[in-house]
GUDO-679615 format. One record per residue (C-alpha): residue in three letters; x, y, z. Coordinates in steps of 0.02 Angstrom, whole numbers, plus 50000, padded with zeros to 5 digits. Layout:
<pts>
+--------+-------+-------+-------+
| rodren |    px |    py |    pz |
+--------+-------+-------+-------+
|    ALA |     X |     Y |     Z |
...
+--------+-------+-------+-------+
</pts>
This chain:
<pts>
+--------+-------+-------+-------+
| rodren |    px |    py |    pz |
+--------+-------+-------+-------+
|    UNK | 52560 | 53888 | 50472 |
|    UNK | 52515 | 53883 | 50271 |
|    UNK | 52369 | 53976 | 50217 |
|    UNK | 52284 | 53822 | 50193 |
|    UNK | 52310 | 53744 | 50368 |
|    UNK | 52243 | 53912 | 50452 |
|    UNK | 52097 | 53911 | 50324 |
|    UNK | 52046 | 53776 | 50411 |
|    UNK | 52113 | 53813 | 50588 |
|    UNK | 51986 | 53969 | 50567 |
|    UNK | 51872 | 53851 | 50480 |
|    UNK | 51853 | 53747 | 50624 |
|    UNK | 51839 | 53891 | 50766 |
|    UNK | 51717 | 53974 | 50671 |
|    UNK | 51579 | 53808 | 50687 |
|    UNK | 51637 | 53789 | 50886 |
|    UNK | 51587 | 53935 | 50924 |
|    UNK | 51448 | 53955 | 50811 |
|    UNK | 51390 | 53780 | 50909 |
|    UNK | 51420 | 53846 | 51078 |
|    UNK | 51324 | 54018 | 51050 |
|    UNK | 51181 | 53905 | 50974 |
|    UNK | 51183 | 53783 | 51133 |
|    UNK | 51170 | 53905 | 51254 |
|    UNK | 51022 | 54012 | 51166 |
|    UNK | 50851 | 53962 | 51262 |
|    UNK | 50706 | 54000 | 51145 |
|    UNK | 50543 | 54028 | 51206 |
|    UNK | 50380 | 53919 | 51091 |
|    UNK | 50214 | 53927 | 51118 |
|    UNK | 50159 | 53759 | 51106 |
|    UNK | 49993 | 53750 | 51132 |
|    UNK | 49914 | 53926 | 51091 |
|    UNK | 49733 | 53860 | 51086 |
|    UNK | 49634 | 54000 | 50961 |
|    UNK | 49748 | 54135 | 51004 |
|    UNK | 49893 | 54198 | 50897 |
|    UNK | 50074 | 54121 | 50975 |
|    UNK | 50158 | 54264 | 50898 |
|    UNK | 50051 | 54392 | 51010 |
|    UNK | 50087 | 54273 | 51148 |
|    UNK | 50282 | 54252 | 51153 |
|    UNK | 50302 | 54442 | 51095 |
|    UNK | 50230 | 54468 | 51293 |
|    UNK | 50304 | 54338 | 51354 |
|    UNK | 50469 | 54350 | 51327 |
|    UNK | 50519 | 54497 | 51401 |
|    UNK | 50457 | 54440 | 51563 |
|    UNK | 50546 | 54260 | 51530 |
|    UNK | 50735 | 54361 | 51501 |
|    UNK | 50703 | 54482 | 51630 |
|    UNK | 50646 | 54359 | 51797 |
|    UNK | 50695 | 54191 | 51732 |
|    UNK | 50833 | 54170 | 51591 |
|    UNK | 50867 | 54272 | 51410 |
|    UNK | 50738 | 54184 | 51284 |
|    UNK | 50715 | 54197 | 51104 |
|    UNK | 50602 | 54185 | 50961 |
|    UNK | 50649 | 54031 | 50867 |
|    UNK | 50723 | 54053 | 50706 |
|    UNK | 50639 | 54012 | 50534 |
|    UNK | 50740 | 53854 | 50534 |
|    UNK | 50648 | 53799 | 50677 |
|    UNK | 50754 | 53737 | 50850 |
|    UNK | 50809 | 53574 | 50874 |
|    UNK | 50764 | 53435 | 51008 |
|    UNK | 50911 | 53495 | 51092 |
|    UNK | 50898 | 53667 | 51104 |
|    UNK | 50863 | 53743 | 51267 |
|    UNK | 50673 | 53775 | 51255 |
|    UNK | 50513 | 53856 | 51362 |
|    UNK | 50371 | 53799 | 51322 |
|    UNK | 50209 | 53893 | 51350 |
|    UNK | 50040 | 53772 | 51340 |
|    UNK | 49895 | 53841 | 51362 |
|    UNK | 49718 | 53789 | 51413 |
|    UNK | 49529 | 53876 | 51405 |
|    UNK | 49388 | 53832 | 51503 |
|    UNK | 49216 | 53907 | 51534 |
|    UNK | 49305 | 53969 | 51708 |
|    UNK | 49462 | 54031 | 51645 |
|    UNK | 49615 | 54020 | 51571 |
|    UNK | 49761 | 53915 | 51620 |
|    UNK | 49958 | 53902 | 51566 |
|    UNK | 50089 | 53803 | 51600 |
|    UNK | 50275 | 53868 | 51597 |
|    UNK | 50402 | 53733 | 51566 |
|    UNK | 50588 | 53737 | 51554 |
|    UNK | 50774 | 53710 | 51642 |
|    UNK | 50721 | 53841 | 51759 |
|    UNK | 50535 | 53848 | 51764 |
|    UNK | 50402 | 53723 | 51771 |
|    UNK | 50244 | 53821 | 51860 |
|    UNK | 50078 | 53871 | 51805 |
|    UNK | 49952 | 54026 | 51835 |
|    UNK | 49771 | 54041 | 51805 |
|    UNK | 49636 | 54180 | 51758 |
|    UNK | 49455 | 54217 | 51783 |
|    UNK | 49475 | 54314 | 51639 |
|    UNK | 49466 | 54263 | 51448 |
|    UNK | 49558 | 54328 | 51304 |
|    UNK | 49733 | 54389 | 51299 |
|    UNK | 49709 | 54493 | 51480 |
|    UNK | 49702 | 54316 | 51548 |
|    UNK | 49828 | 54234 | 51457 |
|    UNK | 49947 | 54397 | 51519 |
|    UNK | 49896 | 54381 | 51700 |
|    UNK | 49933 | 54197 | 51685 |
|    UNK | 50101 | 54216 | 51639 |
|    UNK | 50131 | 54351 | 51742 |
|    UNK | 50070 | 54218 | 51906 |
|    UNK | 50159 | 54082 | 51833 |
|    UNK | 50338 | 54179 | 51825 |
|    UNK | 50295 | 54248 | 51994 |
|    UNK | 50287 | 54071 | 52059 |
|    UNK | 50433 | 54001 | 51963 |
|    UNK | 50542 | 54153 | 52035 |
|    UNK | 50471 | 54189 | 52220 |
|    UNK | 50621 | 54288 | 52259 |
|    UNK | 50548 | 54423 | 52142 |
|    UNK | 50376 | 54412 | 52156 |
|    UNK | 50373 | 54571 | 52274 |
|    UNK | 50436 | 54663 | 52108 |
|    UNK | 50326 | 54588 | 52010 |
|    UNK | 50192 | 54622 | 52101 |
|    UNK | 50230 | 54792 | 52128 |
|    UNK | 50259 | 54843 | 51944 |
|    UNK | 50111 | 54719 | 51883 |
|    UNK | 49980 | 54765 | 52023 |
|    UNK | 49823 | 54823 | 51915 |
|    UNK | 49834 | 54662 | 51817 |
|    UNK | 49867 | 54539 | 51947 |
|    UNK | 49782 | 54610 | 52103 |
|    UNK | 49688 | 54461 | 52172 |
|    UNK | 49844 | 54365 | 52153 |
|    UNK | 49968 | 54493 | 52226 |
|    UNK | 49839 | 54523 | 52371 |
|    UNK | 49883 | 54669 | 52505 |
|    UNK | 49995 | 54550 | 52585 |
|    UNK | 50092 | 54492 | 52423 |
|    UNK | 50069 | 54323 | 52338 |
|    UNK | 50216 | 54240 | 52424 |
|    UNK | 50228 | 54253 | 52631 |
|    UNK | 50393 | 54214 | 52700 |
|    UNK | 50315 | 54201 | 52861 |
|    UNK | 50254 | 54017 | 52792 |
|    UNK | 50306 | 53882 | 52875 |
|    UNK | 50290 | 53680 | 52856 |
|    UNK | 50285 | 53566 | 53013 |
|    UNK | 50257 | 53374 | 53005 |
|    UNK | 50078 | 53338 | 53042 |
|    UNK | 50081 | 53152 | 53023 |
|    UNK | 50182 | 53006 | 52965 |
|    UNK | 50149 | 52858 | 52850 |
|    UNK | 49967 | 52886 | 52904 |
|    UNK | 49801 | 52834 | 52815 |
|    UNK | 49742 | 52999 | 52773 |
|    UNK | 49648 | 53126 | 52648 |
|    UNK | 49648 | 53237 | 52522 |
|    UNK | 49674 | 53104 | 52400 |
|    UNK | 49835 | 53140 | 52321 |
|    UNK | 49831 | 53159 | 52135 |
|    UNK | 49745 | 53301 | 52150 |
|    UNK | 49700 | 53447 | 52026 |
|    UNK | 49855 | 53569 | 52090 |
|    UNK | 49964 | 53460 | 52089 |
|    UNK | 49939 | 53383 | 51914 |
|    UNK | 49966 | 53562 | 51843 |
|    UNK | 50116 | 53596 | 51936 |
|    UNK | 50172 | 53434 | 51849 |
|    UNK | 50218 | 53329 | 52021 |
|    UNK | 50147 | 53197 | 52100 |
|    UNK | 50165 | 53003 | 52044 |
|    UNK | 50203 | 53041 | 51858 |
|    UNK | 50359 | 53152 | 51887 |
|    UNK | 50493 | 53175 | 52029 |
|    UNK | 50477 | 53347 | 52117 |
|    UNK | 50583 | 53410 | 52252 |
|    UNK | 50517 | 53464 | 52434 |
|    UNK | 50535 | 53625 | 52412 |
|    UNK | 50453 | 53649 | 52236 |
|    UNK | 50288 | 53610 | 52313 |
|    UNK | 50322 | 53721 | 52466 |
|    UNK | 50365 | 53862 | 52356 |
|    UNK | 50223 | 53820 | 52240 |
|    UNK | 50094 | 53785 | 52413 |
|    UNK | 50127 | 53955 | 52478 |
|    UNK | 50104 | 54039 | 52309 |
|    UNK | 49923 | 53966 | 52297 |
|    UNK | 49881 | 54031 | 52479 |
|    UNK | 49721 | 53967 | 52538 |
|    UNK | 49687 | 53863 | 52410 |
|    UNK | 49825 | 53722 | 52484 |
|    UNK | 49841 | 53656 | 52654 |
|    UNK | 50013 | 53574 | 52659 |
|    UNK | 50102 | 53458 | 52572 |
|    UNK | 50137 | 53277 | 52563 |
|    UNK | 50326 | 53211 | 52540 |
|    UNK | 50389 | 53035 | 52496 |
|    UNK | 50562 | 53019 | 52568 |
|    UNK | 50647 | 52935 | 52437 |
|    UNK | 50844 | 53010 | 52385 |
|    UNK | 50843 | 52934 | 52211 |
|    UNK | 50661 | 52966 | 52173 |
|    UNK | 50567 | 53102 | 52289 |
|    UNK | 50400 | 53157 | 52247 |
|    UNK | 50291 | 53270 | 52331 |
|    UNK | 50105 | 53344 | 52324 |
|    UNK | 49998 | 53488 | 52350 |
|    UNK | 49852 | 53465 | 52461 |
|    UNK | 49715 | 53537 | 52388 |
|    UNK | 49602 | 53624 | 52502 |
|    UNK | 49469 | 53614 | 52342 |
|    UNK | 49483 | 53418 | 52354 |
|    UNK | 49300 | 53357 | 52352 |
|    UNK | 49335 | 53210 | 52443 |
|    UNK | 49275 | 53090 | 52338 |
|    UNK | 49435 | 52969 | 52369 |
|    UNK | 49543 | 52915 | 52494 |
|    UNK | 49722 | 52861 | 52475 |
|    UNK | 49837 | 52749 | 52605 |
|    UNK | 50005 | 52846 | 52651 |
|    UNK | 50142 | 52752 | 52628 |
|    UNK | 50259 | 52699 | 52787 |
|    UNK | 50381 | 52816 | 52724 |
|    UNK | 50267 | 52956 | 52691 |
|    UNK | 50265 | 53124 | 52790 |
|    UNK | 50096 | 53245 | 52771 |
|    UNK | 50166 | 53429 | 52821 |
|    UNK | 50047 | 53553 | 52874 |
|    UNK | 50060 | 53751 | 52797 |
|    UNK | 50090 | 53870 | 52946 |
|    UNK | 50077 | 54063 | 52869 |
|    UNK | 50076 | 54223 | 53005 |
+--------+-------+-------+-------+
</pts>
């Protein structure tokens, strides 16, 4: 091979690889930081992103494209709290705060990796305890002595649905969530949900949280192929 012709052999296997490293980077943006710095968010968050979920990144001064492998951290402030969402190929949870400023925005993200990775929530728990107490409780925030049973079927029933809960965990009618995401995300909230509801449907399920908060002000008719599963937790 001429020097030419391996110029641009080399050339060539340079940009492939180049593209592949870029592809599989996941970068972590904060996209809705509220009036708090992003920079001071995603410098705590990532760590605990790489470590429980998958290796994240800054984003470059170019920017990321539309392509890229992102998480995306959204945040929201009311007079009660603080609330997050945690969005990506591996993630898509939330976690709340009674506290304001960045000690609530850090116990939020904290909750909302725990629930995105209940396999390690024990660990997290343990080496995040001061700052997430009332979520970790003495009995940790995830039981695996929780169980779901069928408690009715394609029945007119209550809580209504679309629900508070489950519009933050990002389920219900608008987006298709599997069984087990609410169940994971049910047992993670504790008292606060009752069961869950399921819609058997193979190219399309959806499922819901039921919200033991719901204030009843609605009613909703099951459909035929709907199944309402009560939480059972030891």
């Amino acid at each position: 091979m001429d020097k030419k012709s391996l110029l641009i052999a080399s050339s060539i296997l340079f940009l492939f690889l180049s593209s592949f490293a870029h592809a599989s980077t996941c970068y972590l943006v904060v996209d809705k930081p509220g009036d708090y710095n992003p920079i001071t968010i995603s410098d705590f968050a990532i760590p605990l992103v790489s470590q429980y979920i998958e290796p994240v990144e800054k984003p470059g001064f170019a920017g990321i494209n539309v392509n890229d492998c992102q998480y995306k951290i959204s945040l929201s402030e009311t007079g009660s709290g603080i609330s997050i969402t945690l969005a990506g190929r591996n993630a898509n949870s939330f976690g709340e705060s009674e506290q304001s400023g960045m000690n609530g925005i850090k116990q939020s993200v904290l909750i909302a990796i725990s629930r995105a990775r209940p396999e390690k929530s024990k660990e997290i728990c343990e080496l995040y305890q001061s700052m997430i107490a009332d979520f970790c409780g003495s009995d940790n925030a995830y039981s695996t002595n929780c169980r779901f049973s069928v408690f009715k079927r394609g029945h007119d029933t209550v809580p209504e649905m679309n629900n508070y809960i489950t519009k933050k965990l990002g389920c219900g009618w608008p987006s298709m969530c599997e069984q087990e995401k609410c169940e994971t995300n049910c047992i993670a909230l504790k008292e606060k949900c009752l069961g869950i509801i399921t819609i058997r449907n193979e190219t399309s399920p959806r499922c819901w949280l039921i919200d033991a908060n719901w204030d009843g002000e609605s009613t909703y008719i099951w459909r035929s192929d709907s199944i309402v599963w009560k939480k059972n937790c030891k």
